[in-house]
TORPAMI-900553 format. One record per residue: x, y, z of N, C-alpha, C in turn; residue in three letters. Coordinates in steps of 0.05 Angstrom, whole numbers, plus 5000, padded with zeros to 4 digits. Example, Ala and Ser with C-alpha at 12.3 -4.5 7.8 and 13.67 -1.06 7.14 Angstrom:
526448865156524649105156526449345156ala525749555142527349795143525850015157ser
// end
This chain:
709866254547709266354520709866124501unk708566104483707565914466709865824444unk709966124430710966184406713166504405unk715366474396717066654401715566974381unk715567074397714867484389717767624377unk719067664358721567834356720368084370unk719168154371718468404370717968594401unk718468304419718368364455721368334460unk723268204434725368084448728068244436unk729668374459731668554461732868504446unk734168204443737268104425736667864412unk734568094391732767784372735067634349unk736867854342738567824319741067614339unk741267634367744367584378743367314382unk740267264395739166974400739266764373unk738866904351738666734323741966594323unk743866824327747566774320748066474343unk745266514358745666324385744966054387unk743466044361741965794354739565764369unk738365994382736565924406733865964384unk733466134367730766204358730065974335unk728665844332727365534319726965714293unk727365574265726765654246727965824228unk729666074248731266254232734666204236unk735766224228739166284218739966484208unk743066494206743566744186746466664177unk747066874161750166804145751267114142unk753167074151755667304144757867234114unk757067394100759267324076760567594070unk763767634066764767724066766467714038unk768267824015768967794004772567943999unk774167893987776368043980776967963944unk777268123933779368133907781968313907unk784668183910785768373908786868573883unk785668543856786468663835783868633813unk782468763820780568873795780068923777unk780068843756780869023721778669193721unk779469363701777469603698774569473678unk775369233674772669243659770469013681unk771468993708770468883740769868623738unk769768593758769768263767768868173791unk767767933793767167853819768267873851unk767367843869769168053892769567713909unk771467613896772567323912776067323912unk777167143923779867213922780267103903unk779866893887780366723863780066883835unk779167163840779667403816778667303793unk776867503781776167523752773867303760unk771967233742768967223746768366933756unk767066953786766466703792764266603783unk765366293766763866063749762565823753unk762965743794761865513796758565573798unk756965553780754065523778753365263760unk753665043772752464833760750764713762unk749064603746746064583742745564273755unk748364103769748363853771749663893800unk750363703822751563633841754163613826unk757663663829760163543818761363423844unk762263273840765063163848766963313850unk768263373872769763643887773263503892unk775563573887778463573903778763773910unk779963793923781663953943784663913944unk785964243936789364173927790464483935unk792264493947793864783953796364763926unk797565003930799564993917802165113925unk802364983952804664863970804664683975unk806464473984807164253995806764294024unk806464544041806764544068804764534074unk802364514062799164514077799964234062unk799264024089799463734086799063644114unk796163464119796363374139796963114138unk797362924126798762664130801462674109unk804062644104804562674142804262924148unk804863024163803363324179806063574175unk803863764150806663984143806464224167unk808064444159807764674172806164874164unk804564844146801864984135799964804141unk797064864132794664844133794564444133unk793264374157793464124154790164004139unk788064114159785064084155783564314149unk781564174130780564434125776764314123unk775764564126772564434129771364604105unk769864464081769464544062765164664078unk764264874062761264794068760064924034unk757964794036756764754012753464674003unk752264613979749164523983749464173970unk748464083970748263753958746263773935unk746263623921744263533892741263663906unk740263583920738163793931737664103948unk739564153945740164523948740664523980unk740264243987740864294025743764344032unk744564414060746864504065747964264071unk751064164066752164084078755164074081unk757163914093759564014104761663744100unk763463744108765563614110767863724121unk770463514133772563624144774563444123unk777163494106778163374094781563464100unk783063154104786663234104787063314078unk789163504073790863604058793063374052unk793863364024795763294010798063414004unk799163694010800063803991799763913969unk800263953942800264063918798763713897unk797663483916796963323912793463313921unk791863333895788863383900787863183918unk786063153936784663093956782062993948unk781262843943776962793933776562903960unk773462963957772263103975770562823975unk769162753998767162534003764862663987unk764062883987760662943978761563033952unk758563033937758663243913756463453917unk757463733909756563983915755964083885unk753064273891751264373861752864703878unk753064823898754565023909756164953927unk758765093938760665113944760665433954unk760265583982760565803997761865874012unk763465644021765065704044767165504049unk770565614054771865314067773665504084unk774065344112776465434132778265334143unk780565314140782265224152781965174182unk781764864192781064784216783564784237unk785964614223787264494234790564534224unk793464674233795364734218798564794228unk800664684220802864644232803264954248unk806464964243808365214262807565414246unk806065464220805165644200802865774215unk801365654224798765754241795965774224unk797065814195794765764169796465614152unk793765724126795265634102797565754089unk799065634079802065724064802265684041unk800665644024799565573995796365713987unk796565723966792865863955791865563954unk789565523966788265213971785865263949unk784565153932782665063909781364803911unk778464923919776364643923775364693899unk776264483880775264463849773864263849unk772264313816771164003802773463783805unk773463533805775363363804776463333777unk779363343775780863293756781563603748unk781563743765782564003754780364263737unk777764153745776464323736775464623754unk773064663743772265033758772565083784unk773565233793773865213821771165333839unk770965303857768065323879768365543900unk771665533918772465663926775165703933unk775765843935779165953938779766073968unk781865933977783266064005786266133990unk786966423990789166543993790966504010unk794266463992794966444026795466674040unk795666444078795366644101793066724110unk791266684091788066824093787066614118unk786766354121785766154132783166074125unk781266184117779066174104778266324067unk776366234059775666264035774366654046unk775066824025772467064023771967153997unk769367073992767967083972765067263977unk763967443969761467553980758767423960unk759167143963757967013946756466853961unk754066773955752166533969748966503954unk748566323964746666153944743966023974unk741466183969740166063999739165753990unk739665634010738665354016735865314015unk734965033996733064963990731364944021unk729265014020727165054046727365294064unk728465464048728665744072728965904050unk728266124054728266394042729966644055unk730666814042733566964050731967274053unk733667424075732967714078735667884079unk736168084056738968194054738568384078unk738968424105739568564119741268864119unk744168734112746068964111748068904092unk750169124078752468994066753769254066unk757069184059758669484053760369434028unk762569574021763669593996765669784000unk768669693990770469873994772269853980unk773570143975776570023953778570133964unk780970033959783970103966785670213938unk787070343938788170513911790970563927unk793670523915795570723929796170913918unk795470903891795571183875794571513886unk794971663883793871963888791672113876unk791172023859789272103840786771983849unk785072123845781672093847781071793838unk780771583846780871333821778471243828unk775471013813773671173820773570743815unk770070613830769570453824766570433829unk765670273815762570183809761569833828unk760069883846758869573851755569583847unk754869263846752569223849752068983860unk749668953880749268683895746868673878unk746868273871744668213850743667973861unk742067903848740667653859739767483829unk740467233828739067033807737566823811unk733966873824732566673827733666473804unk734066143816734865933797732665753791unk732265713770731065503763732965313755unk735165283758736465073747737265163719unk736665353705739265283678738965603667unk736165763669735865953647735466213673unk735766273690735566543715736766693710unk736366973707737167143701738667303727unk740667373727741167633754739667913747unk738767993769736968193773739868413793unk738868623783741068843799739168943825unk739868953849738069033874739569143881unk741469303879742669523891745769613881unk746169873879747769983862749770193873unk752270323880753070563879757170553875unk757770763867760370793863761770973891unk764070923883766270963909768471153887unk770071423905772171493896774371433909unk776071403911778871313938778971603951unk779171843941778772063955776472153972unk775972043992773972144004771472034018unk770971823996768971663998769371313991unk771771314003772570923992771370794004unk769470684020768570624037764170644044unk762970474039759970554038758770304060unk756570304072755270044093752770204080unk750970004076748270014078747269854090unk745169944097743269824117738969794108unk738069564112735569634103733269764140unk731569944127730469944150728169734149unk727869664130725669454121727669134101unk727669014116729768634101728768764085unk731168714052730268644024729568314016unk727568254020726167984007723067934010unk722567734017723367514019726367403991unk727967313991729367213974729266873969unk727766793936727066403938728666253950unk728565993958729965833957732265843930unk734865713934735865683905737665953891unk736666183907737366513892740466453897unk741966483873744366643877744466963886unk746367003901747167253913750467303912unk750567573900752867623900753967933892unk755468013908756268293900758668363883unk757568483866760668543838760968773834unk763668803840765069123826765069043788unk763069243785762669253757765469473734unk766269593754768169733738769169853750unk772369973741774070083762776070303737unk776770453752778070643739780970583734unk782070473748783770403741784970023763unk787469813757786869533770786569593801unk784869513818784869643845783869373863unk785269393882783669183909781169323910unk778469063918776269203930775668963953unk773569013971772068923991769068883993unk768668763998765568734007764268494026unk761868564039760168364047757968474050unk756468134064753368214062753368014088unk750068184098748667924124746767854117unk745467564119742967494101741767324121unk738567424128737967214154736067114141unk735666804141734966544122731766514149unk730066514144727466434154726566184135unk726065954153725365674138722165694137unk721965534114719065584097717065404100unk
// end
């Protein structure tokens, strides 16, 4: 056979995770905030509204705020960490960078997005032991945030790569409350085709959660939501909360190249 059929093939979605099917990929993004204000916020650990959307490639450091994530000389936290990201032309790419300490790091590349970083490599700690921040250089907006202990960044944030187009598959949404009382919260997953400076976010899906009963939602499409452009920001936000609350979320987005 010539040309691959999804449609004869059992474990079309498990072959893609496998690298075997030519053309398609996919991305798992997951997010955490642990404290919410009632008037909501983006669902990343770095809390309150995520700002790296820049209309240019920046110049990236990398800095924890412990001394023990340090791989030269080599601490007992987080030694390496692998940033991933898009370049001045919206393509993907990556890097592996040592830790300093509470001493910023340059990143070799410059990144127009910033989606993902994980702790590769790490002393008797086993992760990170500091909150790690891949910022603009010199202390500017941050891109992404690893909490510590977390070992990786979660953000339910991503941006598809120039030459492929995105299909929202699935996503869920959840809150945690220790309170007793009914306490109630609002999300929405949106999308902002980019042109580079003036894109609007568009709302594509919507519903609220109570902690009594219903903290917890998965959707699923029976039909992909997209095609989604090249360039689209994606991101899911608890728009409001009844009272300050941890929430959760993610999404699966399978990227077909164009």
């Amino acid at each position: 056979m010539s040309r691959y059929e999804p449609q004869i093939h059992s474990s079309f979605l498990v072959d893609i995770a496998m690298g075997k099917v030519p053309g398609y990929s996919y991305i798992n993004k997951f997010g955490h905030n642990p404290a919410v204000a009632t008037g909501g916020e983006d669902i990343w650990a770095g809390g309150g509204a995520y700002g790296f959307y820049p209309t240019t490639a920046q110049a990236m450091e990398i800095v924890s705020s412990e001394a023990a994530d340090d791989g030269d000389p080599a601490g007992t936290g987080a030694r390496t960490v692998k940033v991933y990201g898009l370049d001045a032309n919206w393509e993907e790419i990556d890097e592996t960078v040592t830790l300093n300490g509470t001493t910023a790091v340059n990143l070799t590349n410059s990144y127009i997005r910033v989606y993902r970083a994980e702790v590769l490599t790490a002393g008797t700690a086993e992760t990170n032991v500091g909150n790690i921040s891949i910022r603009i250089q010199t202390g500017g907006t941050v891109g992404a945030y690893i909490s510590a202990g977390d070992g990786q960044t979660q953000q339910a944030i991503f941006t598809i790569p120039a030459g492929k187009c995105g299909f929202f598959i699935k996503g869920y949404v959840g809150i945690a409350d220790s309170g007793k009382e009914a306490e109630t919260a609002g999300f929405q997953w949106k999308i902002r085709p980019n042109n580079g400076t003036t894109g609007a976010w568009q709302t594509k899906g919507q519903i609220s959660l109570v902690t009594l009963g219903s903290s917890h939602w998965q959707y699923e499409y029976g039909i992909p939501a997209g095609p989604i452009p090249p360039k689209s920001d994606i991101k899911i936000e608890c728009f409001e909360t009844s009272t300050e609350m941890g929430v959760v979320a993610g999404m699966d987005i399978l990227m077909v190249t164009v």
